[in-house]
SERO-4910 file (N, C-alpha, C, O; in steps of 0.05 Angstrom, whole numbers):
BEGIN
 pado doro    nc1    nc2    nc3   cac1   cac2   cac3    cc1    cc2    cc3    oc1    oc2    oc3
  Unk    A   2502   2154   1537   2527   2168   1536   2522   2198   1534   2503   2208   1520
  Unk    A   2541   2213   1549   2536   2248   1541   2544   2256   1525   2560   2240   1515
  Unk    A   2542   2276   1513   2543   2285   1481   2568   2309   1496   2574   2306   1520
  Unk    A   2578   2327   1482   2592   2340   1481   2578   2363   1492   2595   2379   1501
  Unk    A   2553   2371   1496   2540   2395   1506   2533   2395   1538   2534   2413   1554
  Unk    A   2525   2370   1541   2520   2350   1568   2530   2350   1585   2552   2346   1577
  Unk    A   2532   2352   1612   2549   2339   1639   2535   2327   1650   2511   2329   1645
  Unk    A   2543   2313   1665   2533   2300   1678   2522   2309   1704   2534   2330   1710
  Unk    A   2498   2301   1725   2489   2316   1738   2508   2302   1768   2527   2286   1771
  Unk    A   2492   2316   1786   2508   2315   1808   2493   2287   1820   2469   2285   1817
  Unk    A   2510   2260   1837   2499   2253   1858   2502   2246   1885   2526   2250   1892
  Unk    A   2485   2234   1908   2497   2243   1931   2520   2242   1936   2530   2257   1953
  Unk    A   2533   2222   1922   2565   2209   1933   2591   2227   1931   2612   2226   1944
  Unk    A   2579   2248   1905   2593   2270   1896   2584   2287   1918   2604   2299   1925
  Unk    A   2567   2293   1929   2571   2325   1952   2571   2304   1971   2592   2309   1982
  Unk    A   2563   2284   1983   2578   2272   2019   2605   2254   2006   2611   2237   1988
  Unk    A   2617   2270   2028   2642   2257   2025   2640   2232   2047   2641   2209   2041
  Unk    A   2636   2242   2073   2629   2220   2093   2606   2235   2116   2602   2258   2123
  Unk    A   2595   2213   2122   2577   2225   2147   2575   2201   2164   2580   2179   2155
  Unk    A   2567   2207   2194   2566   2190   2215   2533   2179   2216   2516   2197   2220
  Unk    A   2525   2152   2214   2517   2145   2217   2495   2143   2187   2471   2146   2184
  Unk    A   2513   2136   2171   2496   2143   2141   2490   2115   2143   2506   2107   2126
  Unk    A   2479   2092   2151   2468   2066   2145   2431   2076   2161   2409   2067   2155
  Unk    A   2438   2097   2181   2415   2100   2195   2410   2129   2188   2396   2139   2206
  Unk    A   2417   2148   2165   2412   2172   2161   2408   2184   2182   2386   2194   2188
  Unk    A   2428   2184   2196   2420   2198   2219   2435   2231   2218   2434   2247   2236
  Unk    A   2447   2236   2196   2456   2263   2181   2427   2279   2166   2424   2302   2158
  Unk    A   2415   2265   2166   2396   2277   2141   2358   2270   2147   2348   2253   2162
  Unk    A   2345   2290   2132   2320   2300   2142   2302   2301   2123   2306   2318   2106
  Unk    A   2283   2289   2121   2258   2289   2097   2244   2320   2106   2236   2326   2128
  Unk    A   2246   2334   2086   2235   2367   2092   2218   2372   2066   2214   2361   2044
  Unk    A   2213   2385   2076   2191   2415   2055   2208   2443   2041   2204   2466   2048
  Unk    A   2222   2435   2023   2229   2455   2016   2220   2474   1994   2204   2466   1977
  Unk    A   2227   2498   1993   2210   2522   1978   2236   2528   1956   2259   2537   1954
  Unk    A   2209   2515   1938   2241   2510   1908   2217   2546   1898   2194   2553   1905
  Unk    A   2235   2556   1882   2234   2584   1868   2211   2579   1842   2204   2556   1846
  Unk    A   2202   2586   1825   2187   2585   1794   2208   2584   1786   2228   2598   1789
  Unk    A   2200   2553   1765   2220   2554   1738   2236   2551   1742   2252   2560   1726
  Unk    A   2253   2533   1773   2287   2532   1778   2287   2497   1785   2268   2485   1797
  Unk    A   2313   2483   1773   2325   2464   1794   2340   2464   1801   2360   2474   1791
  Unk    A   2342   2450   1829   2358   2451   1850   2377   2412   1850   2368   2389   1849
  Unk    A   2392   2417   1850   2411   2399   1843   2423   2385   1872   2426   2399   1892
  Unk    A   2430   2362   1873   2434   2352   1896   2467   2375   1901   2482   2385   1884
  Unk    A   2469   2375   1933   2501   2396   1929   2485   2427   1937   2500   2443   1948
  Unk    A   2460   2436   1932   2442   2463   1931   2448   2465   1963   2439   2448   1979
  Unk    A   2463   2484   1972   2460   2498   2002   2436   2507   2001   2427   2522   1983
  Unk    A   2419   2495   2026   2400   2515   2029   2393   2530   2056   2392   2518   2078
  Unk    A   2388   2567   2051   2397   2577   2075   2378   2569   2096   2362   2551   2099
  Unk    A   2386   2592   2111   2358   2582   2140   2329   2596   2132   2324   2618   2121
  Unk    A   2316   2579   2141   2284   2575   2131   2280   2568   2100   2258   2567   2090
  Unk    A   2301   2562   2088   2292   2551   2063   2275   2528   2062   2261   2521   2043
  Unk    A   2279   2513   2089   2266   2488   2089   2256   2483   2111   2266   2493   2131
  Unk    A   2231   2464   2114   2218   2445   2141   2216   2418   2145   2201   2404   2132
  Unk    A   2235   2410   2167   2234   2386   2174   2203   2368   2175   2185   2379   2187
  Unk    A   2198   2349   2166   2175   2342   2165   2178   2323   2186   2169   2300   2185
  Unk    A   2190   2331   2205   2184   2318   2241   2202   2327   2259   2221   2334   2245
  Unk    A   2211   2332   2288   2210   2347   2300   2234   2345   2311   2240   2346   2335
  Unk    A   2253   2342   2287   2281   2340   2296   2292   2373   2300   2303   2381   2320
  Unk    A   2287   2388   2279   2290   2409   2278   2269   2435   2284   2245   2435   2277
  Unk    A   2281   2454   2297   2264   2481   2299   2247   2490   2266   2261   2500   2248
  Unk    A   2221   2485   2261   2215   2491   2231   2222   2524   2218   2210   2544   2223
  Unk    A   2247   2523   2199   2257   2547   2203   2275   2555   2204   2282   2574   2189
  Unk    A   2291   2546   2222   2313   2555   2232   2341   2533   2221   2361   2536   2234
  Unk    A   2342   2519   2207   2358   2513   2201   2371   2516   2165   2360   2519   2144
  Unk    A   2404   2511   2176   2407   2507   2143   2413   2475   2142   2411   2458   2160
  Unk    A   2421   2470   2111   2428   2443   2104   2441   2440   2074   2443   2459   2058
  Unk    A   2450   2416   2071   2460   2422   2038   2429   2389   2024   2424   2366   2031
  Unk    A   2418   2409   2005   2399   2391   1990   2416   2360   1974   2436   2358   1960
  Unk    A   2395   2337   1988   2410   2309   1975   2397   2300   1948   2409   2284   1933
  Unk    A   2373   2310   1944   2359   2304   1921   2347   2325   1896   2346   2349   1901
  Unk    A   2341   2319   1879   2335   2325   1855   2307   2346   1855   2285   2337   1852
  Unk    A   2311   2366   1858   2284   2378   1862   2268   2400   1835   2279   2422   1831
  Unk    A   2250   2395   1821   2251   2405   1795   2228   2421   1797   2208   2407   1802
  Unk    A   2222   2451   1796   2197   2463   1791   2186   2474   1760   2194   2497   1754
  Unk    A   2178   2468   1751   2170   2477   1718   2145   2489   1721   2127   2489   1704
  Unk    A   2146   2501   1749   2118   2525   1743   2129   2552   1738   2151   2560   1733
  Unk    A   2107   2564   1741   2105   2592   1748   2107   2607   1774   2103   2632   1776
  Unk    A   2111   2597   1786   2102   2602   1819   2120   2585   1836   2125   2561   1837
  Unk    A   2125   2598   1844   2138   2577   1868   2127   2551   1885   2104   2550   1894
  Unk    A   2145   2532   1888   2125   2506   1907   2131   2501   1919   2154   2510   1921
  Unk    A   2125   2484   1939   2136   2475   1967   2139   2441   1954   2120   2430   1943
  Unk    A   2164   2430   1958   2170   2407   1947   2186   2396   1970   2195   2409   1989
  Unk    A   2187   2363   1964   2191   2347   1989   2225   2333   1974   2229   2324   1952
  Unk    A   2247   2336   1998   2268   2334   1985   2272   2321   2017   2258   2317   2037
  Unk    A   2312   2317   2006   2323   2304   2043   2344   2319   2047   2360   2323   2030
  Unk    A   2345   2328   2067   2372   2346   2068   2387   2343   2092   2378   2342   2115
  Unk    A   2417   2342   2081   2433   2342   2103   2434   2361   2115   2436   2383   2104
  Unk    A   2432   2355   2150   2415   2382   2160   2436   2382   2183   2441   2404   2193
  Unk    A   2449   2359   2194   2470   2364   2223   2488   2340   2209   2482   2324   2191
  Unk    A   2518   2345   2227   2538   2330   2225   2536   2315   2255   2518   2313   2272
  Unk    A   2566   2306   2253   2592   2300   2244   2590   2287   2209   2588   2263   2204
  Unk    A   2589   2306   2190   2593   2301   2160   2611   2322   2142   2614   2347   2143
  Unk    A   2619   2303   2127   2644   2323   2111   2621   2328   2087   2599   2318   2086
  Unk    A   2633   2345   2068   2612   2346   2031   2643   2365   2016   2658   2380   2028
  Unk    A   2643   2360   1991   2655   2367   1979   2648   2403   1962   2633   2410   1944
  Unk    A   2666   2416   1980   2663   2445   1972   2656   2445   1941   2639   2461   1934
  Unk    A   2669   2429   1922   2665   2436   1894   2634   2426   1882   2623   2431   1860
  Unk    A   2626   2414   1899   2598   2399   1890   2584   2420   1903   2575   2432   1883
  Unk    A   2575   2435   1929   2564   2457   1926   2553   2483   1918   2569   2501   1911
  Unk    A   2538   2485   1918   2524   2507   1902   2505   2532   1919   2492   2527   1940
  Unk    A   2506   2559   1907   2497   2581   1924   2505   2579   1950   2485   2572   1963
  Unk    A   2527   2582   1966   2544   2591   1985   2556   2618   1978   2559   2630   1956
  Unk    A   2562   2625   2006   2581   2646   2012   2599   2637   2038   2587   2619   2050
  Unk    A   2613   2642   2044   2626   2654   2067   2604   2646   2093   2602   2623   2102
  Unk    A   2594   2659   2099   2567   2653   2127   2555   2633   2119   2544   2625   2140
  Unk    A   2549   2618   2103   2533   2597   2100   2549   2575   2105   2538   2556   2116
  Unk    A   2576   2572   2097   2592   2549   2105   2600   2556   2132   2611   2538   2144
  Unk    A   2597   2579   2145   2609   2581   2174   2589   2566   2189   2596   2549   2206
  Unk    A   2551   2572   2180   2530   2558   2189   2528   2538   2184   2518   2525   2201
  Unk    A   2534   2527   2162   2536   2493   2164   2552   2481   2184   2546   2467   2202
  Unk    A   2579   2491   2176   2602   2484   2198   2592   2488   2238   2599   2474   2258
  Unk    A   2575   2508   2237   2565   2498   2266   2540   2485   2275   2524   2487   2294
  Unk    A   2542   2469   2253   2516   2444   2254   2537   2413   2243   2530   2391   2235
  Unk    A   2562   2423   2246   2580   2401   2237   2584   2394   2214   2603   2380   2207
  Unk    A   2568   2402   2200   2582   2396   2165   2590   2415   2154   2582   2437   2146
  Unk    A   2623   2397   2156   2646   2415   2145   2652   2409   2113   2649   2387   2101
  Unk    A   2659   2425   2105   2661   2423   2075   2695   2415   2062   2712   2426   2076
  Unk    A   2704   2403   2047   2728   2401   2034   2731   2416   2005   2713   2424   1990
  Unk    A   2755   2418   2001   2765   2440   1965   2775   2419   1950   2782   2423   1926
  Unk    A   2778   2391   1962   2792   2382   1955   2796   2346   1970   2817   2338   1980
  Unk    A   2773   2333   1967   2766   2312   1984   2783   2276   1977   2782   2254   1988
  Unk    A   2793   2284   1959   2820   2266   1960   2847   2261   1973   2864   2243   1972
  Unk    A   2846   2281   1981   2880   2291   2001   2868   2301   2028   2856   2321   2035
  Unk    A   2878   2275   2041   2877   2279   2076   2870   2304   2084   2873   2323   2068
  Unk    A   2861   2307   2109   2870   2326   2122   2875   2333   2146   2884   2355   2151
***
């Protein structure tokens, strides 16, 4: 049970709202990503372009963004290259409120890789 100080953390079900062909992950990408010293990254983490590398040759290594699906924890000093999955192309919705570190251009760049984001993923649209 959580205590009063506590929340609860994020999981995938909370940032995908829906994606096309999620029995065959065919939304999402086993990568290399470059977590910071001393930070976690929480499933819902936008990550910009080149934050991450596809670990096969779906993607240009580099050039893409994605929103992070897994749990990625660094407790160094230094930065690491850590192995996460990221939704990297649509047709997929994710819930704007479960996102994290966006702006403005980063949801326009998701949005032209097809994952569009919601404010509000209970009410149609």
């Amino acid at each position: 049970m959580l205590g009063s100080t506590q929340t609860e953390l994020n999981y995938v079900g909370d940032v995908v709202i829906w994606e096309v062909g999620a029995e065959f992950e065919y939304c999402r990408v086993k990568g290399t990503v470059a977590v910071p010293a001393n930070t976690t990254y929480q499933p819902g983490q936008v990550l910009e372009t080149g934050a991450y590398t596809a670990d096969y040759d779906a993607l240009d290594s580099g050039t893409a963004i994605g929103v992070l699906l897994t749990k990625l924890v660094n407790s160094t000093s230094s930065a690491a290259d850590m192995t996460g999955v990221v939704l990297f192309q649509g047709p997929a919705l994710v819930n704007k409120t479960e996102l994290s570190d966006y702006d403005s251009t980063t949801l326009t760049e998701l949005a032209n890789v097809q994952i569009e984001n919601r404010s509000n993923p209970t009410t149609p649209s």
